[in-house]
C-alpha positions as CSV (number, residue, x, y, z in Angstrom):
1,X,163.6,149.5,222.1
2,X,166.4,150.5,223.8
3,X,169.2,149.0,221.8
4,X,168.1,150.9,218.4
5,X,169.3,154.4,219.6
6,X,172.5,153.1,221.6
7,X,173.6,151.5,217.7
8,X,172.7,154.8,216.0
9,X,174.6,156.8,218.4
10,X,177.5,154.8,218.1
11,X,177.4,154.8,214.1
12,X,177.6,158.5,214.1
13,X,180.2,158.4,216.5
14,X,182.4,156.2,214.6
15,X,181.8,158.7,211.7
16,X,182.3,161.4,213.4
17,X,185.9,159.6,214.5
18,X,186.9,158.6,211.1
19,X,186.1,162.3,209.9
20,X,188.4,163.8,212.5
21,X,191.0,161.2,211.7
22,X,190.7,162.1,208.2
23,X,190.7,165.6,208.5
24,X,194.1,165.4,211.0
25,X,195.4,163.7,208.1
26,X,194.9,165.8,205.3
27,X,196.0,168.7,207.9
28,X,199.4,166.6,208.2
29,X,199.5,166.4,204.3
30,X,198.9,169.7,203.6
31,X,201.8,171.0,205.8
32,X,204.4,168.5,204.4
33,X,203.2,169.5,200.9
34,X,203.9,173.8,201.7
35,X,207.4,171.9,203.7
36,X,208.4,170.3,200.5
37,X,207.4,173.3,198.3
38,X,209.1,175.8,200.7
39,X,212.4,173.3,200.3
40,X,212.6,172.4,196.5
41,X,214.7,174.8,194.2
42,X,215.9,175.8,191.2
43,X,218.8,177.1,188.9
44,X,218.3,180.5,187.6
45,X,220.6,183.2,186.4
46,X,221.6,186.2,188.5
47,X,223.3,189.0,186.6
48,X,226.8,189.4,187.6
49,X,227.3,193.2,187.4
50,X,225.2,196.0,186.0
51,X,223.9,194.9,182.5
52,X,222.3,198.0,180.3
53,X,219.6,197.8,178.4
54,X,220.3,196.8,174.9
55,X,223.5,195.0,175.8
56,X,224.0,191.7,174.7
57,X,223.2,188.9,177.4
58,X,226.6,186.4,177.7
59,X,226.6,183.7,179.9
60,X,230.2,185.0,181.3
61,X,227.6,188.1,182.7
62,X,225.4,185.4,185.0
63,X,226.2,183.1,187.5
64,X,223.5,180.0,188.5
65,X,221.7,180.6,191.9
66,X,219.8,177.6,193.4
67,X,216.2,179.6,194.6
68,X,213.0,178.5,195.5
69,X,210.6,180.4,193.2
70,X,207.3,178.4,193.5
71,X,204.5,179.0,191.2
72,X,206.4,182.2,189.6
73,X,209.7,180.3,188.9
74,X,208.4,180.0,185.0
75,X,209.1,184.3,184.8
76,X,213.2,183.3,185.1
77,X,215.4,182.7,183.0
78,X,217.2,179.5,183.9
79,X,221.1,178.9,182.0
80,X,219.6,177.0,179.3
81,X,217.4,179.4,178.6
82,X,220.4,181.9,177.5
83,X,221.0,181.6,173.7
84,X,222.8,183.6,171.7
85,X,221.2,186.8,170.1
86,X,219.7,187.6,173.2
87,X,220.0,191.1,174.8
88,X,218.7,193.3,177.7
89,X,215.7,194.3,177.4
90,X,215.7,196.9,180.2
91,X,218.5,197.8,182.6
92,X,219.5,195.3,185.1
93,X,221.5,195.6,188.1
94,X,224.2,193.2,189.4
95,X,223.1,190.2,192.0
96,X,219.4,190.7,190.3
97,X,217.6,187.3,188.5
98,X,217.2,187.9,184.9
99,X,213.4,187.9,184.5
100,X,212.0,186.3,180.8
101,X,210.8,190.1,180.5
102,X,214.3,191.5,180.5
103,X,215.3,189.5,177.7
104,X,214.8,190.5,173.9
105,X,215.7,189.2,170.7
106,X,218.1,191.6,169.3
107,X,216.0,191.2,165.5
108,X,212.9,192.6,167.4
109,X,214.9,195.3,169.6
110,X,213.5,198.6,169.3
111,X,216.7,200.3,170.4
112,X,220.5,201.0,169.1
113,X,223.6,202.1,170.4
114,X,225.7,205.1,169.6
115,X,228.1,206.9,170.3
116,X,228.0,210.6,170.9
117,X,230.6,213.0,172.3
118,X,229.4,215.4,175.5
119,X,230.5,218.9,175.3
120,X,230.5,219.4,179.0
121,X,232.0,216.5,180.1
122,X,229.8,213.5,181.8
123,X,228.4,214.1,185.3
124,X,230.0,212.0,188.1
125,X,226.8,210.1,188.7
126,X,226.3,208.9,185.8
127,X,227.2,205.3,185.3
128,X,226.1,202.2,183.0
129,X,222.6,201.9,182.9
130,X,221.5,205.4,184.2
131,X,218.9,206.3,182.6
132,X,219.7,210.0,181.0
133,X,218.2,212.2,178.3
134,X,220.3,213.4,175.4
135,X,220.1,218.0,175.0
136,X,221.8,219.4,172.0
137,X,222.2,222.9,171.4
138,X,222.1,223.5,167.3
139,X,224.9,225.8,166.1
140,X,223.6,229.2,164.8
141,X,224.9,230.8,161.5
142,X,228.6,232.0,161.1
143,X,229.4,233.4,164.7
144,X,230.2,230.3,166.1
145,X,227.6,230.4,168.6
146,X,224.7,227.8,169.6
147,X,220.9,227.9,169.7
148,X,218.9,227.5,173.3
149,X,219.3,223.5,174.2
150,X,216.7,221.4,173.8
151,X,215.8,217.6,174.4
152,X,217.2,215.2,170.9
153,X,215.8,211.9,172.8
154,X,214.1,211.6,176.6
155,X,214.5,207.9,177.0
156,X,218.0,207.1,176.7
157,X,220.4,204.6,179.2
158,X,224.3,204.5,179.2
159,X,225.7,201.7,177.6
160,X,229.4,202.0,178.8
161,X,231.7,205.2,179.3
162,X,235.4,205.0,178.4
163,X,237.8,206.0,181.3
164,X,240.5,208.4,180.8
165,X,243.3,208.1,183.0
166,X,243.2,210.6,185.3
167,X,240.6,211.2,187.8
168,X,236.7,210.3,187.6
169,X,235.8,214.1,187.0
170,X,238.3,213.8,184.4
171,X,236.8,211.1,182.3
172,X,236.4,211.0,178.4
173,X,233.9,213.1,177.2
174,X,232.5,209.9,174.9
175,X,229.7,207.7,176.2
176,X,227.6,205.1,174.2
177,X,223.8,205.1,174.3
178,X,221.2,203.3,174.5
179,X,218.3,205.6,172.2
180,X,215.5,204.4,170.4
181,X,215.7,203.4,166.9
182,X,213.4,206.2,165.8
183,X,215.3,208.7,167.4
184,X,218.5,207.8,165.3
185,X,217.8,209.7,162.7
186,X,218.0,213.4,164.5
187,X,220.5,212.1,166.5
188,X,222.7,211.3,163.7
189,X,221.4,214.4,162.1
190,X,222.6,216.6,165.2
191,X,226.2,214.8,165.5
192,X,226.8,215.6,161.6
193,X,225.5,219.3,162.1
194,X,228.1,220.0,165.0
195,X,225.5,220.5,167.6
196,X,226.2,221.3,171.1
197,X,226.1,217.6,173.0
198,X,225.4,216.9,176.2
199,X,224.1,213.8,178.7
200,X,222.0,214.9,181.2
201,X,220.7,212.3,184.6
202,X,216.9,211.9,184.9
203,X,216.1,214.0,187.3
204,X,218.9,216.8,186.7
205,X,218.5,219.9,185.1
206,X,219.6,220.4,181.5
């Protein structure tokens, strides 16, 4: 009568054992398995220098950074990913990974660039990829003068700016945009009208 209970008791305790063993185990696994996650890498592309949007993506723009990404490394772009007809989709800035988001086909791009010449010159902080809005002042009838400014196109970025050769303040008065492809149009239509141009920093006043 005695024996029975002794026998249970030491079942349960070897289960109890094995479940503790087990569970130390699994504990061990587990750790090794976030260890080896934490450790294991993978090429992606990190932009070079400032890249505006609409610009065309070039491999020469990228250099391939070994980073541990875990479950979100699928939202980069890694260097075979890069093919040709590719451009920005939005502004990125130098040392940043090039997210699958920030890349377009330039067939489907909703944007274009242009060229347009400021009439007052283009503000020292303004530099590619700033995003800027595009005021125009129409020209009024035969005195030479111009209409109150107003906004042509709020959601414009700077594509490049041509340097003159003196001083930053002193630089060209040129500057290629970034505008939306329905805003082309009254662009176009202000340039050929000899509207008042000018580039104006989000933020700034016109």
């Amino acid at each position: 009568m005695t024996t029975q209970p002794r026998a249970r008791r030491a079942f349960w305790g070897d289960i109890r054992f094995l479940i503790g063993v087990a569970l130390v185990i699994l504990s061990i696994v587990g750790v090794w398995l976030i260890v080896s996650s934490a450790r294991e890498t993978t090429p992606v592309l990190q932009a070079n220098r400032t890249i505006a949007q609409g610009e065309a993506l070039a491999s020469d723009d990228f250099r391939v950074v070994e980073v541990s990404l875990g479950s979100v490394v699928d939202g980069y772009l890694a260097p075979q990913d890069l093919h040709s007809g590719m451009i920005a989709a939005r502004t990125l800035e130098g040392g940043e990974l090039l997210p699958a988001v920030a890349a377009a086909d330039s067939q489907s791009s909703r944007t274009t660039n242009i060229v347009v010449e400021s009439s007052v010159g283009i503000p020292e902080n303004v530099a590619v990829g700033t995003p800027v809005e595009l005021w125009y002042s129409p020209p009024l009838e035969d005195d030479g003068e111009f209409d109150a400014p107003r906004i042509l196109s709020a959601d414009v970025v700077v594509a490049s700016i041509p340097e003159s050769d003196g001083m930053l303040a002193q630089r060209s008065a040129a500057v290629e945009l970034v505008i939306d492809r329905a805003d082309v149009a009254d662009v176009l239509a202000a340039i050929t009208s000899g509207a008042a141009l000018s580039i104006v920093p989000l933020g700034g006043g016109a």
